[in-house]
N, CA, C and O atoms as CSV, one atom per row, in Angstrom:
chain,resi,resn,atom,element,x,y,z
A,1,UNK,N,N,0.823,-1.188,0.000
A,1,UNK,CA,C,0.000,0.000,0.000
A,1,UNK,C,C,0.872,1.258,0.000
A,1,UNK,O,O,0.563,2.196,-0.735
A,2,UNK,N,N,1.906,1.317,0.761
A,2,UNK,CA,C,2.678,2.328,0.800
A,2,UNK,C,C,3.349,2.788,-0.934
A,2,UNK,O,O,3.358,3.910,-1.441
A,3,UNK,N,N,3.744,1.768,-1.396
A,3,UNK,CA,C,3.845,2.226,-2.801
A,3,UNK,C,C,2.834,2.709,-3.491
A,3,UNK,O,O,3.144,3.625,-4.254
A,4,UNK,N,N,1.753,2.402,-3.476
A,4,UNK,CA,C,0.700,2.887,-3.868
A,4,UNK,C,C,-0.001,4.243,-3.562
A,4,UNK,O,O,-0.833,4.919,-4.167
A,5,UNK,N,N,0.552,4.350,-2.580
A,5,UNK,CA,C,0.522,5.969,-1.835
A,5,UNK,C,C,1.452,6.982,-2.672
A,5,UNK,O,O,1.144,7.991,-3.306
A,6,UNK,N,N,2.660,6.381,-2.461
A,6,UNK,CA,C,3.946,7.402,-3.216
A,6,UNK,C,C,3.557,7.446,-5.083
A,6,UNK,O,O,3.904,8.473,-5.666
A,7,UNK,N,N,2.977,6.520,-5.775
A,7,UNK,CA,C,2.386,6.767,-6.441
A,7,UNK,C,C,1.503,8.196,-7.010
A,7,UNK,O,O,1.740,9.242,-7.613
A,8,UNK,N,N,0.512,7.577,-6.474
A,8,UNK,CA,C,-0.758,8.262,-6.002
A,8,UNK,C,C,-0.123,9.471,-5.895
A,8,UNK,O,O,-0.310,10.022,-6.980
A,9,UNK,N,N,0.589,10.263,-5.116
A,9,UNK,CA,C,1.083,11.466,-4.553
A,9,UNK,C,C,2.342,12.343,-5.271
A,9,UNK,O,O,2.629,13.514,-5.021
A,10,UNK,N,N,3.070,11.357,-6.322
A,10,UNK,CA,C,3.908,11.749,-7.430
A,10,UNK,C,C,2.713,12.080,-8.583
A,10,UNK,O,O,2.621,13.188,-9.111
A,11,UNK,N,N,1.878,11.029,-8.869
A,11,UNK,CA,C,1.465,11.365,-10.359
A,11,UNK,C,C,0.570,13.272,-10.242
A,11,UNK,O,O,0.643,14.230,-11.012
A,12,UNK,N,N,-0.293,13.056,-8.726
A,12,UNK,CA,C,-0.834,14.285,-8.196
A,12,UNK,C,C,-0.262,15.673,-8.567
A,12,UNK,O,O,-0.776,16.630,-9.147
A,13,UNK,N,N,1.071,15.456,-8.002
A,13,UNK,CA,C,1.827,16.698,-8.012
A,13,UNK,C,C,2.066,16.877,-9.210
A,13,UNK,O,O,2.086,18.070,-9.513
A,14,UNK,N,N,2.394,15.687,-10.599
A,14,UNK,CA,C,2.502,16.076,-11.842
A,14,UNK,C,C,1.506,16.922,-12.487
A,14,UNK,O,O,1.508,17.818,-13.331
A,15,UNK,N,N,0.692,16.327,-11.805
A,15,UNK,CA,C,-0.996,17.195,-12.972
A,15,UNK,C,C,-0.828,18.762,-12.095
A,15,UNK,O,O,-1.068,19.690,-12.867
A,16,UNK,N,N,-0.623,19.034,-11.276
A,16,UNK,CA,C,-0.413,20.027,-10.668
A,16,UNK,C,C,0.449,21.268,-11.218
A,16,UNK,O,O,0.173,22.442,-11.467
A,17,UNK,N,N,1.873,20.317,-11.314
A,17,UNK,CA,C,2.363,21.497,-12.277
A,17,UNK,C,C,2.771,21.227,-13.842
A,17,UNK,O,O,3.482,21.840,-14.639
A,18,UNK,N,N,2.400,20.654,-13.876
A,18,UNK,CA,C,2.438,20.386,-15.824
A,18,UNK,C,C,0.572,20.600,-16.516
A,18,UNK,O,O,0.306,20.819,-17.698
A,19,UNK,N,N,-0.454,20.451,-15.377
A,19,UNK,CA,C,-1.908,20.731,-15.705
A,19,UNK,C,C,-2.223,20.085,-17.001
A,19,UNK,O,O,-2.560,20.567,-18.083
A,20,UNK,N,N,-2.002,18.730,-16.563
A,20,UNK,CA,C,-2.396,17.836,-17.844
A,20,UNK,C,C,-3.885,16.850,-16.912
A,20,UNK,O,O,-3.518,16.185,-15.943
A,21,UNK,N,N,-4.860,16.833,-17.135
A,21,UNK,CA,C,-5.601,15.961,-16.347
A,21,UNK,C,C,-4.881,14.222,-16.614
A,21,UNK,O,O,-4.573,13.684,-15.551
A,22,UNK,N,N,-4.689,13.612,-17.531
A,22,UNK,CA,C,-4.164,12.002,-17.430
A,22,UNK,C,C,-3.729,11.545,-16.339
A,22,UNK,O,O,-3.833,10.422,-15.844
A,23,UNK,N,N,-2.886,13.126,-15.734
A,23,UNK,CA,C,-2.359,12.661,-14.547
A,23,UNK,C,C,-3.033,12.310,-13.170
A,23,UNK,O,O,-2.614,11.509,-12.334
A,24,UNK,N,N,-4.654,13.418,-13.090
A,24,UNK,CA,C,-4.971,12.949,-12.509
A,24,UNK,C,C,-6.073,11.627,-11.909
A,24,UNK,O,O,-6.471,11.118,-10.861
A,25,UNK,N,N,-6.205,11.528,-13.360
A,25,UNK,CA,C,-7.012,9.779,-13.801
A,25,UNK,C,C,-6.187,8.766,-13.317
A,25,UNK,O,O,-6.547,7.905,-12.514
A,26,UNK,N,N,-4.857,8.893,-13.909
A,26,UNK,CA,C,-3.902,8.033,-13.417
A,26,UNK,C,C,-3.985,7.488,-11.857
A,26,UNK,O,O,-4.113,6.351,-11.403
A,27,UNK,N,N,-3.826,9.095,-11.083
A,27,UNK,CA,C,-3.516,8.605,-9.486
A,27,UNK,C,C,-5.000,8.514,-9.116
A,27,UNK,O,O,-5.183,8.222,-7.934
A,28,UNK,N,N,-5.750,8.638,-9.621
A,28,UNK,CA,C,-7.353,7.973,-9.318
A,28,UNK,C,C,-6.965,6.724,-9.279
A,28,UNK,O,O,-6.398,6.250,-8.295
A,29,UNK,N,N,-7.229,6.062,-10.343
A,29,UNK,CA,C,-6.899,4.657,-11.209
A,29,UNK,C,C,-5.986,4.079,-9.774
A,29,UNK,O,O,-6.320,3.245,-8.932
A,30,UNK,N,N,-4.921,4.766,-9.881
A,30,UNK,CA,C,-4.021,3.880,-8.757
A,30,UNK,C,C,-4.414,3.993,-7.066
A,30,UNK,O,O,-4.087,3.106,-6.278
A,31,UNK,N,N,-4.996,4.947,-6.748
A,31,UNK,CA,C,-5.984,4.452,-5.738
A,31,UNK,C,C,-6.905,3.668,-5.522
A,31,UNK,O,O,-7.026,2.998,-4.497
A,32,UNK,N,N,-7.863,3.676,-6.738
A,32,UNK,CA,C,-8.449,2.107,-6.718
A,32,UNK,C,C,-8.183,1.007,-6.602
A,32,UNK,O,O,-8.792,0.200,-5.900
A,33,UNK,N,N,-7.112,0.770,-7.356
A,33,UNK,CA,C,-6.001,-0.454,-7.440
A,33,UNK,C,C,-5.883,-0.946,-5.520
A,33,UNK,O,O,-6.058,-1.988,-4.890
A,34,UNK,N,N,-5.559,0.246,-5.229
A,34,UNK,CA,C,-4.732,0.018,-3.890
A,34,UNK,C,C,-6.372,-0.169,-2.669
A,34,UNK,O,O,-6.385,-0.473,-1.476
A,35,UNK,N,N,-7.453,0.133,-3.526
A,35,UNK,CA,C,-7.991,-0.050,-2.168
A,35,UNK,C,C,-8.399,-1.504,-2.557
A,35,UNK,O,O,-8.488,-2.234,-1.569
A,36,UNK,N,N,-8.790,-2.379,-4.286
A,36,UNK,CA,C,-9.440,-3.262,-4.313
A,36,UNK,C,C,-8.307,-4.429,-3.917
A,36,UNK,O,O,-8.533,-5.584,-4.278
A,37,UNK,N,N,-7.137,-4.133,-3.204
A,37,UNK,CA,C,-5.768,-4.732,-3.112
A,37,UNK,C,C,-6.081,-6.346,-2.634
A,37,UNK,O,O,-5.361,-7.194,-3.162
A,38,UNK,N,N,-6.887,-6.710,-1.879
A,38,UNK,CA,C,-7.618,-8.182,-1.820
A,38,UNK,C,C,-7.677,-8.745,-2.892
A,38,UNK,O,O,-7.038,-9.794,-2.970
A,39,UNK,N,N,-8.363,-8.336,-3.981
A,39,UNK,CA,C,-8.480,-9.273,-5.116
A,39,UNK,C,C,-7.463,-8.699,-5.935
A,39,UNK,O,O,-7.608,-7.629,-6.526
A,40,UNK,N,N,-6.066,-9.653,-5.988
A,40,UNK,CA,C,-5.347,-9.541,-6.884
A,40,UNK,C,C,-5.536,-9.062,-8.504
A,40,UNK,O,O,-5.029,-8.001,-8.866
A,41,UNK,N,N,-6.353,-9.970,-9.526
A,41,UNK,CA,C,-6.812,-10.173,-10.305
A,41,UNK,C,C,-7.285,-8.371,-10.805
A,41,UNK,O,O,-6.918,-7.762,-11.811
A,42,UNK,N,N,-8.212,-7.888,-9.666
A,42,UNK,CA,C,-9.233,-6.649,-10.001
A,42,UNK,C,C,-7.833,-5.492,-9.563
A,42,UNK,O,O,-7.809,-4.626,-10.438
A,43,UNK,N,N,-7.135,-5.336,-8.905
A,43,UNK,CA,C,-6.143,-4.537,-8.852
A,43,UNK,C,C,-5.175,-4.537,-9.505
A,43,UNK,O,O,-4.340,-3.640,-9.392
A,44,UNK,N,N,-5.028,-5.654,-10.448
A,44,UNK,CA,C,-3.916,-5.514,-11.472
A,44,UNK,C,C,-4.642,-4.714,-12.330
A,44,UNK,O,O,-4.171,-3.590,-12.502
A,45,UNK,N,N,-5.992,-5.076,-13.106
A,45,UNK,CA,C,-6.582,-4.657,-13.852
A,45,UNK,C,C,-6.740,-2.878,-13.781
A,45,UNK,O,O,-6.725,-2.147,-14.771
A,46,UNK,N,N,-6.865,-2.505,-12.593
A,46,UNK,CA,C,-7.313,-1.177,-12.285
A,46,UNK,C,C,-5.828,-0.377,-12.336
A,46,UNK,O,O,-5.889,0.850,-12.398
A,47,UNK,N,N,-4.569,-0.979,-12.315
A,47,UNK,CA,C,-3.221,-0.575,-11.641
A,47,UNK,C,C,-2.669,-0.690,-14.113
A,47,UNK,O,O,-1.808,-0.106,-14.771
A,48,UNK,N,N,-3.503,-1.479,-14.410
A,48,UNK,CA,C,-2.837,-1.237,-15.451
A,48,UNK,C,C,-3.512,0.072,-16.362
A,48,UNK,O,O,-2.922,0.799,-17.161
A,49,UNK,N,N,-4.911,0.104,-15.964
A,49,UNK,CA,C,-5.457,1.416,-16.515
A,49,UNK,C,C,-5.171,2.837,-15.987
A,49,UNK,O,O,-5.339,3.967,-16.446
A,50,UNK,N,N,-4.543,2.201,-14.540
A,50,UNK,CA,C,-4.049,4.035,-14.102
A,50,UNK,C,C,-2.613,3.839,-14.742
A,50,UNK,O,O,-2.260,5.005,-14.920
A,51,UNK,N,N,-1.448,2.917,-15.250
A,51,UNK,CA,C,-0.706,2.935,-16.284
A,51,UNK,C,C,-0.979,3.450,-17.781
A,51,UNK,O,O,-0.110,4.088,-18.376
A,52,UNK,N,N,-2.031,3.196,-18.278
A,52,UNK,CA,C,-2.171,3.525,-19.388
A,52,UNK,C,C,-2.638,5.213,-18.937
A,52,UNK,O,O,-1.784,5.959,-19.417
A,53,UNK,N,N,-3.517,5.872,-18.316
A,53,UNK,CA,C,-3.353,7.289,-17.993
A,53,UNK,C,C,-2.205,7.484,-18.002
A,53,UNK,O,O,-1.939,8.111,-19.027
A,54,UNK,N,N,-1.405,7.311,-17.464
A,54,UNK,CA,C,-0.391,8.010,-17.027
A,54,UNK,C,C,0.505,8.199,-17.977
A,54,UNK,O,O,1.187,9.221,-17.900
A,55,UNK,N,N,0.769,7.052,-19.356
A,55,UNK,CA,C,1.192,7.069,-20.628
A,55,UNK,C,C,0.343,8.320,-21.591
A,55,UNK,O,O,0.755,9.140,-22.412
A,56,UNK,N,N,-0.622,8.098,-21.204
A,56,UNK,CA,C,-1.301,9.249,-22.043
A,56,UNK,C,C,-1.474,10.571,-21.423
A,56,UNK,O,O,-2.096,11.503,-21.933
A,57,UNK,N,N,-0.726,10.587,-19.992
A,57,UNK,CA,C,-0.858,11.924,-19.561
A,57,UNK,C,C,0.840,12.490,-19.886
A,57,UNK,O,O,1.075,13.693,-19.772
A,58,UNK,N,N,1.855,11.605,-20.253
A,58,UNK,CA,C,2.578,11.976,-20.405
A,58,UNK,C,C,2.838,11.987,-22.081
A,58,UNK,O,O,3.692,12.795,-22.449
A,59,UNK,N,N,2.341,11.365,-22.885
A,59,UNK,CA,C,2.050,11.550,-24.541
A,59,UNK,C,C,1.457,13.033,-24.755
A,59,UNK,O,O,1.512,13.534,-25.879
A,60,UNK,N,N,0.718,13.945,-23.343
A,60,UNK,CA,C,0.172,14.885,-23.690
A,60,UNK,C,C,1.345,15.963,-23.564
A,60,UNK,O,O,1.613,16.771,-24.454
A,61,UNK,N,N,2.139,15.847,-22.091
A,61,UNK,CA,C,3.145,16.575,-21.814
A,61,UNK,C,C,4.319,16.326,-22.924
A,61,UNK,O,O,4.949,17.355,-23.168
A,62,UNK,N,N,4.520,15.767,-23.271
A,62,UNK,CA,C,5.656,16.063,-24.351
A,62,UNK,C,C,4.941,16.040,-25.925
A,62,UNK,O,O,5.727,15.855,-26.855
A,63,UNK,N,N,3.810,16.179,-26.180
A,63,UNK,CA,C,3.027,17.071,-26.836
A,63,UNK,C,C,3.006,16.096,-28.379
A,63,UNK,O,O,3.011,16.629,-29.489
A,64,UNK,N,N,2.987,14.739,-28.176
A,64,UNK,CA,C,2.711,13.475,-29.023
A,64,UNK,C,C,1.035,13.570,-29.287
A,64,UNK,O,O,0.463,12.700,-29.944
């Protein structure tokens, strides 16, 4: 969980000062992950879609 926190709290501060929203879907996405953390299976799933935000919040910042 603790990784999932530092997560969560890096991608935050990105959308913050770069003001791209992906970023903050992303650390959504990865809070979910971290709370459905019991079912393996449903937190990978949720941990790979706040990955894919976070690819597309950064495809936005370097302006792809």
């Amino acid at each position: 969980m603790g990784s999932n926190y530092f997560w969560r709290k890096a991608l935050m501060e990105l959308a913050v000062v770069s003001r791209v929203e992906g970023f903050n879907a992303a650390a959504r996405w990865v809070w979910y992950s971290a709370l459905v953390g019991v079912v393996p299976v449903v937190a990978a799933v949720l941990a790979w879609v706040a990955y894919y935000h976070a690819w597309r919040g950064f495809g936005v910042l370097m302006g792809v």
